[in-house]
PAZAPA-4460 file (N, C-alpha, C; in steps of 0.05 Angstrom, whole numbers, plus 32768, in hexadecimal, padded with zeros to 4 digits):
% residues 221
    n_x    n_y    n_z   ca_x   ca_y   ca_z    c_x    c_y    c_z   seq   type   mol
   7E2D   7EC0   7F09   7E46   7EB3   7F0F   7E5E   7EC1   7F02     1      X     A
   7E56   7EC2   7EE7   7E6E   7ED7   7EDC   7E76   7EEF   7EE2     2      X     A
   7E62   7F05   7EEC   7E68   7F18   7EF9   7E74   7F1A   7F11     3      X     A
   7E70   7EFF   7F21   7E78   7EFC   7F3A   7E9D   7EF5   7F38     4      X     A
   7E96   7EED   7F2E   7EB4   7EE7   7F21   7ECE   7EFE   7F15     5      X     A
   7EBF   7F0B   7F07   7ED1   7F1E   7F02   7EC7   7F36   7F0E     6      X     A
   7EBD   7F2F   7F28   7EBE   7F49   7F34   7ED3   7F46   7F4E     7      X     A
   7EDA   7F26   7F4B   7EE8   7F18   7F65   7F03   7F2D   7F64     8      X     A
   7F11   7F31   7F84   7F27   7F3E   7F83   7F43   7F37   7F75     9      X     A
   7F4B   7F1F   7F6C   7F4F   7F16   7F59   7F53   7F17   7F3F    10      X     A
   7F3C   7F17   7F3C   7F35   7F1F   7F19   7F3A   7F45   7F16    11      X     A
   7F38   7F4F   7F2D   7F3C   7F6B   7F23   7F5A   7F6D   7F23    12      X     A
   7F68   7F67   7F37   7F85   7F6C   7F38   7F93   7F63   7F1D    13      X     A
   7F85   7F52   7F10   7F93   7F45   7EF7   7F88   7F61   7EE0    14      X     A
   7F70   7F61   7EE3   7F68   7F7E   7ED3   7F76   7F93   7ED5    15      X     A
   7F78   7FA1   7EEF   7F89   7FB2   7EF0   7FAC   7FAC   7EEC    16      X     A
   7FAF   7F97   7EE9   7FD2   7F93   7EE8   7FD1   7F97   7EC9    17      X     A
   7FBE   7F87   7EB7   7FB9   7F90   7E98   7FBC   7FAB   7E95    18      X     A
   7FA9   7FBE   7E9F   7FA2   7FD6   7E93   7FBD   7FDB   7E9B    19      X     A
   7FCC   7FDE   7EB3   7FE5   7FEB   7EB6   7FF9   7FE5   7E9F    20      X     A
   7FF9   7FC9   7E9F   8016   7FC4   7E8B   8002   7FD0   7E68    21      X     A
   7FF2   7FD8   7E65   7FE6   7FE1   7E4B   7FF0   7FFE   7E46    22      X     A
   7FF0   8007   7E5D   7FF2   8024   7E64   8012   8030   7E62    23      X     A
   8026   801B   7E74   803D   8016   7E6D   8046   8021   7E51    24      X     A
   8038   8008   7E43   803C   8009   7E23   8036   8021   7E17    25      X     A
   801B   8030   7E19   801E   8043   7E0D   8025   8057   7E16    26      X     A
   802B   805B   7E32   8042   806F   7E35   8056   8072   7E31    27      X     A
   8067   8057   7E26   807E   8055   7E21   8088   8063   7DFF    28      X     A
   8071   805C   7DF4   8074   8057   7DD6   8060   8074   7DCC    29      X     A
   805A   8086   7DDB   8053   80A0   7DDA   8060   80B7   7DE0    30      X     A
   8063   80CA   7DCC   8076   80DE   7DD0   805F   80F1   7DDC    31      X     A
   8069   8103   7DF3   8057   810F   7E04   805B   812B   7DFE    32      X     A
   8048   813B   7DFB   8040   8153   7DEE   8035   816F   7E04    33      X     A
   803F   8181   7E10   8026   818E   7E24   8024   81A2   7E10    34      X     A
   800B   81AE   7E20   800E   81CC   7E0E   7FFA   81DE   7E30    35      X     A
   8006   81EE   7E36   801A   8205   7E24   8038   81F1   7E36    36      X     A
   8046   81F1   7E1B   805F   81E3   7E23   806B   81F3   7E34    37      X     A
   8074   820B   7E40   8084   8219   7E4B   807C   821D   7E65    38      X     A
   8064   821D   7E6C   8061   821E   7E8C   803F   820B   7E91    39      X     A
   8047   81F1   7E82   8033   81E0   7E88   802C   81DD   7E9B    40      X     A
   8034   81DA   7EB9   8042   81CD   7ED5   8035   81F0   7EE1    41      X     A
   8032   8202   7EDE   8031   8218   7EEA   801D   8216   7EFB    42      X     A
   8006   8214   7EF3   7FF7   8213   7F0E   7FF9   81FD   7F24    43      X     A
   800A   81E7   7F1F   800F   81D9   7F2B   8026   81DB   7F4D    44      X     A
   803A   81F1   7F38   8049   81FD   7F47   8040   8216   7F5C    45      X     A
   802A   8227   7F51   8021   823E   7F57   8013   823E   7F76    46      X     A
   800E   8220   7F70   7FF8   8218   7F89   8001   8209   7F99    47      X     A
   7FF3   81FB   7FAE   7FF7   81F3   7FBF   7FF3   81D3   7FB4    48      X     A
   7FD8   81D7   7FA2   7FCF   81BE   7FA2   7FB3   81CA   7F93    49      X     A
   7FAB   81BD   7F7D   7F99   81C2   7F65   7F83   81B3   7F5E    50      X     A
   7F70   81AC   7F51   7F5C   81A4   7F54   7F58   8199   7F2D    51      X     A
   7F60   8186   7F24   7F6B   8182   7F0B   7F55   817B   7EFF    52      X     A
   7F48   817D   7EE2   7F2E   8179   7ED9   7F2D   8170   7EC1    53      X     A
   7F22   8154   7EBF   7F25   814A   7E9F   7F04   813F   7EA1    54      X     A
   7F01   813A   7E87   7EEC   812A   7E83   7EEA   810D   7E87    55      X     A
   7ED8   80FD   7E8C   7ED3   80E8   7E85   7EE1   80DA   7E6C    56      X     A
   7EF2   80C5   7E70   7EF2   80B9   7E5B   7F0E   80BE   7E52    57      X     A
   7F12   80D4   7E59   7F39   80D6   7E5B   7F49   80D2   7E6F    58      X     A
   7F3B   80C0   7E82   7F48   80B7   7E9E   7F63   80A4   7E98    59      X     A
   7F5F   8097   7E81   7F77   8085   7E8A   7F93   8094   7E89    60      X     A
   7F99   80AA   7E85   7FAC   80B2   7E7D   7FB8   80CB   7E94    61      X     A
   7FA8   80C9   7EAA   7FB1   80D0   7EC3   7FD3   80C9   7ECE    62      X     A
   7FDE   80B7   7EC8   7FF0   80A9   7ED1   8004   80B8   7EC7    63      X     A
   8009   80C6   7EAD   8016   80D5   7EA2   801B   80F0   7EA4    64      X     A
   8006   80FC   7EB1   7FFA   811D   7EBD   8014   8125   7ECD    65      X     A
   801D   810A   7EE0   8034   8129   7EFC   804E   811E   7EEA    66      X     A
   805F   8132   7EFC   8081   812D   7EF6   8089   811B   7F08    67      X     A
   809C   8112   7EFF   80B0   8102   7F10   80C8   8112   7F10    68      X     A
   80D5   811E   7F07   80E6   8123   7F0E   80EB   8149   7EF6    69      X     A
   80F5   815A   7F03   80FD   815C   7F2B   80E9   8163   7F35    70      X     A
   80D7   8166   7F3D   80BB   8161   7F4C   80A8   8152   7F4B    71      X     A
   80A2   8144   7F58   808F   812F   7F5F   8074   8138   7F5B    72      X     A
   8061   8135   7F4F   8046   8144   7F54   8035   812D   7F68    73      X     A
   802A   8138   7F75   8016   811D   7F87   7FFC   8129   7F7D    74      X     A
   7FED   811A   7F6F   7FD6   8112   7F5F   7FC4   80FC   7F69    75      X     A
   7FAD   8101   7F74   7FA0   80EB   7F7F   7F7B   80EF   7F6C    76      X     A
   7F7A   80DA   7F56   7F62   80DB   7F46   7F55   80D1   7F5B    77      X     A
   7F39   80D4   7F50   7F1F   80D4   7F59   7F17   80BA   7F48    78      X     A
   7F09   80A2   7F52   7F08   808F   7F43   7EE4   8080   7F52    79      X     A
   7ED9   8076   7F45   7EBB   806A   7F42   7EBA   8059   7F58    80      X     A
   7EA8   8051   7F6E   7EAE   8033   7F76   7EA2   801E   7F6E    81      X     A
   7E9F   8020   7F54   7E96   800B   7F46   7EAF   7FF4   7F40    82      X     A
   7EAA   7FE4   7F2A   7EC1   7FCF   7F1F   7ED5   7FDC   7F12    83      X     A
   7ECF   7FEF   7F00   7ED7   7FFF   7EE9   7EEE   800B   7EFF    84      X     A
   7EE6   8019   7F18   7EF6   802F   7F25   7F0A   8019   7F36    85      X     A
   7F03   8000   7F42   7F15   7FF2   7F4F   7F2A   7FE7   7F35    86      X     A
   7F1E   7FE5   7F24   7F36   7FD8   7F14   7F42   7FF0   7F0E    87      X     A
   7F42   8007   7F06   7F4F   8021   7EFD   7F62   8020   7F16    88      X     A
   7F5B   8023   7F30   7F66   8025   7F4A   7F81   801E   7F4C    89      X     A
   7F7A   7FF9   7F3E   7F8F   7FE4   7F47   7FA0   7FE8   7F30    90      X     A
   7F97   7FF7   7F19   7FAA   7FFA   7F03   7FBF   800E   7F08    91      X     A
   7FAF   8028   7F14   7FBF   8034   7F1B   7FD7   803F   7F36    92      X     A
   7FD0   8027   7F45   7FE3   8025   7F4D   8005   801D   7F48    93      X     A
   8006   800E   7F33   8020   8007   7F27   802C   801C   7F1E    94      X     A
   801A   803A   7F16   802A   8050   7F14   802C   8065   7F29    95      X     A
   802C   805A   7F49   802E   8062   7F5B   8012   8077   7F64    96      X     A
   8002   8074   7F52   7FEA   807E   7F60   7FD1   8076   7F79    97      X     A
   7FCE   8088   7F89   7FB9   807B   7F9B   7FA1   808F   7F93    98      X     A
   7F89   807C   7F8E   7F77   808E   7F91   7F5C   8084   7FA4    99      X     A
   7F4D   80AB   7FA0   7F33   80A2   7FB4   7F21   8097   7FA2   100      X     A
   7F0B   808C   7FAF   7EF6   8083   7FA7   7EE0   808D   7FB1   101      X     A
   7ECD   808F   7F90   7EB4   809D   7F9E   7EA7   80AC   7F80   102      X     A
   7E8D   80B3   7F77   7E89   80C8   7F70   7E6F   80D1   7F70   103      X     A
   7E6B   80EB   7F64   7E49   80F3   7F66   7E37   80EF   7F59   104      X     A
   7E21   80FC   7F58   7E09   80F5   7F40   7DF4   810F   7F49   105      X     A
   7DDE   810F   7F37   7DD0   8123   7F41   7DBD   811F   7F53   106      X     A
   7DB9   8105   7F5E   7D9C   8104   7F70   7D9C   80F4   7F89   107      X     A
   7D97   80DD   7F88   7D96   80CE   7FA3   7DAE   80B7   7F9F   108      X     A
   7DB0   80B6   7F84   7DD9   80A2   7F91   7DEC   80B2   7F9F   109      X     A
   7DEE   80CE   7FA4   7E00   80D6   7FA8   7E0B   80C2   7FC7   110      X     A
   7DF6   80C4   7FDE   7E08   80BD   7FF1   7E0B   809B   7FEF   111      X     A
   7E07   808E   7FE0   7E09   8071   7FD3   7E28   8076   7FC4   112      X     A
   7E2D   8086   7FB1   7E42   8080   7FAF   7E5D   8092   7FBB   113      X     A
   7E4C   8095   7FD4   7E6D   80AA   7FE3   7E73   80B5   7FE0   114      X     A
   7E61   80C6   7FCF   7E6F   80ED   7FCE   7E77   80F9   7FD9   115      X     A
   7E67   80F5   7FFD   7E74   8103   800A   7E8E   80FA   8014   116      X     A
   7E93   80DC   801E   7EB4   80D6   802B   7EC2   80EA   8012   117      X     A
   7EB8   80DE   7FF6   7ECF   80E3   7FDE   7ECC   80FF   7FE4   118      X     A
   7EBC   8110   7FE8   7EC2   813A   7FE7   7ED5   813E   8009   119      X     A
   7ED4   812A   801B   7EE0   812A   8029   7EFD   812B   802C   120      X     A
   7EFE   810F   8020   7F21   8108   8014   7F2D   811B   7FFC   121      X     A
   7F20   8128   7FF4   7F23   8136   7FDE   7F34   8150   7FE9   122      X     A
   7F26   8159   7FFC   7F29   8174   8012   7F38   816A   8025   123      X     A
   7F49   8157   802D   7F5D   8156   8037   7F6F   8154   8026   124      X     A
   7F73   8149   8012   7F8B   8146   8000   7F97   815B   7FF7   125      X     A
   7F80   816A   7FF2   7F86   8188   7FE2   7F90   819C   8000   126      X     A
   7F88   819A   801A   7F90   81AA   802A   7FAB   819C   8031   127      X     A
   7FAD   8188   8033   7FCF   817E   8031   7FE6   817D   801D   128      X     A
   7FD8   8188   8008   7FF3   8188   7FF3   7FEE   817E   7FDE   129      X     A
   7FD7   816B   7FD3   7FD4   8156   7FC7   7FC0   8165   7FAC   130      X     A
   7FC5   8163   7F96   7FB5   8169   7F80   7F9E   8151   7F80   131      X     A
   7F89   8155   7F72   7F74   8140   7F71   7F6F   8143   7F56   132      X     A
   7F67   812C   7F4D   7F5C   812D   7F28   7F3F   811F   7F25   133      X     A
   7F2C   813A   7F22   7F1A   812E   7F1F   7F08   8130   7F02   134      X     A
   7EFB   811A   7EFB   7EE1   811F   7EEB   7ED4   8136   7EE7   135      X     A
   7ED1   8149   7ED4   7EBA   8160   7EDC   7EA5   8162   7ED4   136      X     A
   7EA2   814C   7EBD   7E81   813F   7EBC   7E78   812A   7ECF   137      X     A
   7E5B   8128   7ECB   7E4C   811B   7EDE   7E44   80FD   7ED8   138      X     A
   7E49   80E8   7EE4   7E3F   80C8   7EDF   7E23   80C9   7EC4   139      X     A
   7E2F   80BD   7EB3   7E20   80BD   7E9C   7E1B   80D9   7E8B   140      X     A
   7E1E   80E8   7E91   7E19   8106   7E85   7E39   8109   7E70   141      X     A
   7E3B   8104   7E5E   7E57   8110   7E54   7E5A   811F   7E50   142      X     A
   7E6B   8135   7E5A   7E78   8152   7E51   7E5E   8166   7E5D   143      X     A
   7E54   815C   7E75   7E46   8172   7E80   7E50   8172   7E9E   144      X     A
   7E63   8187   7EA2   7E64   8187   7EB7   7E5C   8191   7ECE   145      X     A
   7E5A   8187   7EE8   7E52   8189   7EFE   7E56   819A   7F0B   146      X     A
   7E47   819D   7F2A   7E49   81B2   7F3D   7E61   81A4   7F54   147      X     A
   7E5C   8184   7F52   7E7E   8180   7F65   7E99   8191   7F5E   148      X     A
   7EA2   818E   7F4C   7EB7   8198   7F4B   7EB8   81B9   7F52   149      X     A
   7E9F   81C7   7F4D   7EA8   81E2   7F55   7EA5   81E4   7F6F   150      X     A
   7E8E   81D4   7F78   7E87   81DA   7F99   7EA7   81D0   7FAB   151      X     A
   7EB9   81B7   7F9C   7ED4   81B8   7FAD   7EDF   81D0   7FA9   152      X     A
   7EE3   81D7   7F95   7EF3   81F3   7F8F   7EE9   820C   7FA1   153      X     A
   7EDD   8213   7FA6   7ECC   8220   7FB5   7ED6   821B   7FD9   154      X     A
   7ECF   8200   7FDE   7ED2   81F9   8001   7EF5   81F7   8002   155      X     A
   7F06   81F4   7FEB   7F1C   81E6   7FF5   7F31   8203   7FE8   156      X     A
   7F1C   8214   7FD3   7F36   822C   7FD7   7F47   8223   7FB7   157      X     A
   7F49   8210   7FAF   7F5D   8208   7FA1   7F4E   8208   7F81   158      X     A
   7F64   8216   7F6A   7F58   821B   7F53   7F52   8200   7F4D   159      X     A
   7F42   81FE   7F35   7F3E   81F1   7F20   7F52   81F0   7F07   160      X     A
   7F57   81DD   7EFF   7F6F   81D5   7EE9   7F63   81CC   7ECE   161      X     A
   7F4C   81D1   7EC5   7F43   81BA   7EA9   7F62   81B7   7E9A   162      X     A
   7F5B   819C   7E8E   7F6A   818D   7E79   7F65   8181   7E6A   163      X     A
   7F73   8173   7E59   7F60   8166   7E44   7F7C   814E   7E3A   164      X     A
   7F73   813E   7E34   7F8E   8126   7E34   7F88   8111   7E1B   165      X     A
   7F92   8111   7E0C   7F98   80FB   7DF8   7FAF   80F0   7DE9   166      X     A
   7FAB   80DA   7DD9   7FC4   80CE   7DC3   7FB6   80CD   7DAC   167      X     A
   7FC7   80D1   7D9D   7FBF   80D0   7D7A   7FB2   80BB   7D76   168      X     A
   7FB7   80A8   7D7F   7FB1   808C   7D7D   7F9D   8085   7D99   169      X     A
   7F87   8079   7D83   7F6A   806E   7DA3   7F60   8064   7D94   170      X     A
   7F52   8052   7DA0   7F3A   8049   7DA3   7F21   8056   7DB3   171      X     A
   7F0D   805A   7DA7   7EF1   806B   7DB9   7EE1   8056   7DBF   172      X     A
   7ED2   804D   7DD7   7EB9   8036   7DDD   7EA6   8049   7DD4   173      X     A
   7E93   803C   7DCE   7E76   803E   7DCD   7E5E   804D   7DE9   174      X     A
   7E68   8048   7DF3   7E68   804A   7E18   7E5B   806B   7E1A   175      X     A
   7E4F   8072   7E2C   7E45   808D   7E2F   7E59   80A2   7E32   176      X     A
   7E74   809C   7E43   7E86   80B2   7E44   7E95   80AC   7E2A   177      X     A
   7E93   809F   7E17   7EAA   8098   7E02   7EC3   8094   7E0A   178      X     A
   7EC3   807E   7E1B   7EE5   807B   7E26   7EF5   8078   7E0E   179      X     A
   7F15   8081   7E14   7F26   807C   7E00   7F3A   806A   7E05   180      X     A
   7F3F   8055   7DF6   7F58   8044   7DFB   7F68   804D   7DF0   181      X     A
   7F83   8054   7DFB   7F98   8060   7DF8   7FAB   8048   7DE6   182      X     A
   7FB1   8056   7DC7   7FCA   803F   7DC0   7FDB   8046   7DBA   183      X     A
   7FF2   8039   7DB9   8010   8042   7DB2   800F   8049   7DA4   184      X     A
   8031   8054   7D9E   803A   805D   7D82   802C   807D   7D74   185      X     A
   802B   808A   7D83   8022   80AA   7D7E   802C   80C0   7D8E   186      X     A
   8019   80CF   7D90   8028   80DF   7DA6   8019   80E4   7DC0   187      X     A
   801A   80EC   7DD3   8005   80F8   7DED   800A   8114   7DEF   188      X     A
   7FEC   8119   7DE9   7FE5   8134   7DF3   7FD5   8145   7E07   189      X     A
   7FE4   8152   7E1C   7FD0   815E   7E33   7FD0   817F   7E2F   190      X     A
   7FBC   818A   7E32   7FB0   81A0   7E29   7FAA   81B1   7E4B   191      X     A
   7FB3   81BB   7E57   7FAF   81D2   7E6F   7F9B   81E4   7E69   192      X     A
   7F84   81E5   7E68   7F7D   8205   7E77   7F81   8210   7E88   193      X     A
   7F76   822B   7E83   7F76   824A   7E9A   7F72   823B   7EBB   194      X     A
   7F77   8245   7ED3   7F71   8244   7EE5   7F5B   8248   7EE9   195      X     A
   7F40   823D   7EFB   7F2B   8245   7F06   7F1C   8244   7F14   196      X     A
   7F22   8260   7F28   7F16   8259   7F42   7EF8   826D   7F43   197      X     A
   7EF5   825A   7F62   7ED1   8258   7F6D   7EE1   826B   7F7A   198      X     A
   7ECE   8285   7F86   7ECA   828F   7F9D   7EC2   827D   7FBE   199      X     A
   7ECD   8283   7FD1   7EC8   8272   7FE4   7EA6   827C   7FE6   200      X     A
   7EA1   82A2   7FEB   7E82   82A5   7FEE   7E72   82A1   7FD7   201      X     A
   7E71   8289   7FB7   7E6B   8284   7FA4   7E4E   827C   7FB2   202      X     A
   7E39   8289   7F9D   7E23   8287   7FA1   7E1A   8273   7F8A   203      X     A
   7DFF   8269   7F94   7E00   8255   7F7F   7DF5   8265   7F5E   204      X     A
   7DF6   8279   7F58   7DF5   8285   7F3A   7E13   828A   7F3B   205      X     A
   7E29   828C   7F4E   7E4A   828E   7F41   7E4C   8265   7F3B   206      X     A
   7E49   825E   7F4D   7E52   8243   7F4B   7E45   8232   7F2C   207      X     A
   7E2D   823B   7F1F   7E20   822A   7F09   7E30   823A   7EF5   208      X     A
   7E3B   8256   7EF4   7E4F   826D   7EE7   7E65   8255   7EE3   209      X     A
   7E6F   8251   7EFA   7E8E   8236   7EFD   7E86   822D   7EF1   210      X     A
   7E73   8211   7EEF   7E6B   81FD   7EE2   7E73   820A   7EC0   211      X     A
   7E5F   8212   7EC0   7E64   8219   7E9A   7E7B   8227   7E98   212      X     A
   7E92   8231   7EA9   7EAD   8239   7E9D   7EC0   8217   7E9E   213      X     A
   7EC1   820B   7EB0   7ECA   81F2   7EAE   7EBC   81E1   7E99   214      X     A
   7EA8   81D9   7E90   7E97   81D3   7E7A   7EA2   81DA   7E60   215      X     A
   7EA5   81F4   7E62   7EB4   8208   7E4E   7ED2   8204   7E45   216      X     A
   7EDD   8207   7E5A   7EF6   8203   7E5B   7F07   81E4   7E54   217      X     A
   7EF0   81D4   7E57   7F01   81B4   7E52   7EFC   81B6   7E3D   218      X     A
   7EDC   81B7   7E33   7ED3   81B7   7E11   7EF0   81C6   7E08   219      X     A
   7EF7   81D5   7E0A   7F0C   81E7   7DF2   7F1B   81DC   7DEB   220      X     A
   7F32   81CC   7E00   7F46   81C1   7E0A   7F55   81AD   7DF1   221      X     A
***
């Protein structure tokens, strides 16, 4: 009964209206940090449209990633269709985000949880203009990342972006990805790596090569 309950549409919209106005707060009350400060935004500009890569567990802080002004970045995360990802959804919409839903795994959930619509919608967004922000570890695996993200890079042409995002101030769960609750009063920091692209003829010994440079590349970050 309790789960039914707060899984009701209802009970999430109130979740997600929380996490938003939480988020609010500590974006308000955080002084924001990039590095490399001078052409943070570069690959963003370079491209058409990018393929953005954080870990697990530093999702909430997506909302903060594009510009508003003078360029708009269109950013569309990649989010779970579980509870966790509808409430993230509904939260982030108050900061004008839409996102897809969907993600992978290594064995027989994949077409259970919609990998393919989500590699679908993925590869339109990015051929239309649209940056995508995804996970580059795998459901339960922390900080090992996957062959999704390179195999998009690969079909859709478009680099890879790792990043890495935090505030001085958190809270860490217990939880397998170690989510972080973001709190006021510190500063925010996002971290850019190198560009990195798949070959379109990537064989699968270049593509597991990707994996451990993206792997590589967030670890540093």
């Amino acid at each position: 009964m309790l789960k039914k309950i707060t899984s009701s549409p209802a009970a999430l919209e109130v979740a997600g209206f929380i996490l938003a106005a939480w988020y609010y707060i500590v974006g308000w009350t955080n002084r924001r940090v990039r590095a490399p400060d001078t052409d943070f935004y570069a690959p963003f500009d370079d491209n058409r449209a990018v393929i953005v890569a954080v870990w697990h567990g530093e999702h909430f802080l997506i909302p903060f990633l594009g510009r508003k002004h003078p360029k708009r970045d269109r950013l569309v995360p990649l989010s779970t269709n579980h509870r966790d990802g509808e409430i993230l959804a509904r939260g982030g919409k108050y900061f004008g985000l839409r996102f897809l839903r969907g993600s992978g795994d290594h064995g027989g959930e994949f077409l259970r949880k919609k990998a393919l619509q989500a590699f679908s919608g993925m590869m339109r967004e990015l051929k239309s203009g649209g940056s995508v922000v995804v996970t580059a570890d795998v459901p339960k695996v922390a900080r090992a990342a996957g062959l999704g993200i390179v195999t998009l890079a690969k079909h859709s042409q478009c680099p890879i972006v790792p990043l890495a995002m935090a505030t001085t101030h958190v809270h860490r769960l217990s939880n397998w990805d170690r989510t972080c609750i973001n709190l006021p009063f510190g500063r925010m920091g996002m971290v850019r790596g190198t560009e990195i692209r798949v070959a379109r003829d990537a064989d699968d010994a270049a593509l597991e090569a990707a994996v451990r440079e993206v792997a590589r590349s967030c670890a540093e970050r």
